[in-house]
C-alpha positions in Angstrom: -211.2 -70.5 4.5 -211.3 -67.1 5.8 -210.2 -63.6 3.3 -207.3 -62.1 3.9 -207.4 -58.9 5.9 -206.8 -55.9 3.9 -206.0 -51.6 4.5 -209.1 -49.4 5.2 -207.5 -47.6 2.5 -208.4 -50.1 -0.1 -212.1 -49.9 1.2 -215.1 -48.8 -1.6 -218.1 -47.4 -1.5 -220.7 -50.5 -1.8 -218.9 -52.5 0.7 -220.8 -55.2 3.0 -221.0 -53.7 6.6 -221.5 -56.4 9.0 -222.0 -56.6 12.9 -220.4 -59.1 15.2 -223.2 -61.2 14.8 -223.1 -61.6 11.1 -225.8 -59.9 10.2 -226.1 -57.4 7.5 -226.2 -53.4 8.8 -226.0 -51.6 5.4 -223.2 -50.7 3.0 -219.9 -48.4 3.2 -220.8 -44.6 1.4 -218.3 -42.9 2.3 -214.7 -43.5 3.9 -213.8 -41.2 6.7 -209.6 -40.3 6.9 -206.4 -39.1 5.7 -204.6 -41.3 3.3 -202.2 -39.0 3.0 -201.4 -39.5 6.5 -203.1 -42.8 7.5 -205.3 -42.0 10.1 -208.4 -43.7 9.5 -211.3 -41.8 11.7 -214.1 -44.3 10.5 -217.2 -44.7 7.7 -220.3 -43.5 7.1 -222.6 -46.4 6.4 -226.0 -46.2 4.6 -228.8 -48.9 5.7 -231.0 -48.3 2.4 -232.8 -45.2 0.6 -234.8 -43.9 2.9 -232.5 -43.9 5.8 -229.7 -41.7 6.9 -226.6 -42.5 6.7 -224.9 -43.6 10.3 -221.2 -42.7 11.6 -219.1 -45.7 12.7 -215.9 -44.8 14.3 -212.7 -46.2 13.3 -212.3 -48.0 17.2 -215.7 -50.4 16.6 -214.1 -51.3 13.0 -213.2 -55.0 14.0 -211.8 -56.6 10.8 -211.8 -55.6 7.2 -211.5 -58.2 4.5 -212.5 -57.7 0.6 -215.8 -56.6 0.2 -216.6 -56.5 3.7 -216.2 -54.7 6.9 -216.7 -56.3 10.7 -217.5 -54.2 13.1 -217.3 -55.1 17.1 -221.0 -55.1 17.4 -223.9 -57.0 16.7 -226.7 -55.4 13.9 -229.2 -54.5 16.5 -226.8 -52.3 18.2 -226.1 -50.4 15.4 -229.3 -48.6 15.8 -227.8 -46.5 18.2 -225.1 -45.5 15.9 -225.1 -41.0 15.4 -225.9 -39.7 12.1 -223.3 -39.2 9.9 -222.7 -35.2 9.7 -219.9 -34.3 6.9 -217.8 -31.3 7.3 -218.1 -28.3 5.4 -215.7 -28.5 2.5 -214.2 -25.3 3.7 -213.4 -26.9 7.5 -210.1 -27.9 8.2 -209.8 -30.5 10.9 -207.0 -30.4 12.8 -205.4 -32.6 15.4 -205.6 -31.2 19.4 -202.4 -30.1 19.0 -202.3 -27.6 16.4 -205.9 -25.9 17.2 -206.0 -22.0 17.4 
């Protein structure tokens, strides 16, 4: 029997990140959005010490269930995923809209 899907805003750090495939591509570090505002932009996934961490973006997130997060595809594609870059703490994102 298949979990339950659950919010991206109940997500942890730890988490099981799996491609469409099944197989294992690392772990959830960090979750990328506004709570306050749920707009969920997407993780940053770590594959193990000594590699960086990757960006996934909210749109390749295909199902979340407890303790684990799908992605839409397979392990060796995730690869080609960017590096994860965090903004400064100072740098306020905002949407298109409201830009100076």
């Amino acid at each position: 029997m298949a979990a339950d899907p659950v919010s991206w805003l109940v997500i942890e750090r730890g988490w099981k990140v799996v491609g469409s495939d099944g197989e294992e591509i690392g772990h959830v570090d960090e979750v990328v959005g506004d709570s306050g505002a749920d707009i969920f932009n997407g993780l940053s996934i770590s594959r193990g010490l000594l590699s960086s961490q990757r960006y996934v973006a909210a749109e390749r997130v295909k199902s979340i269930v407890e303790g684990c997060v799908e992605l839409d595809l397979p392990a060796e594609a995730a690869e080609q995923l960017g590096k994860y870059e965090q903004p400064a703490p100072s740098e306020e994102i905002l949407p298109p809209d409201r830009e100076t």
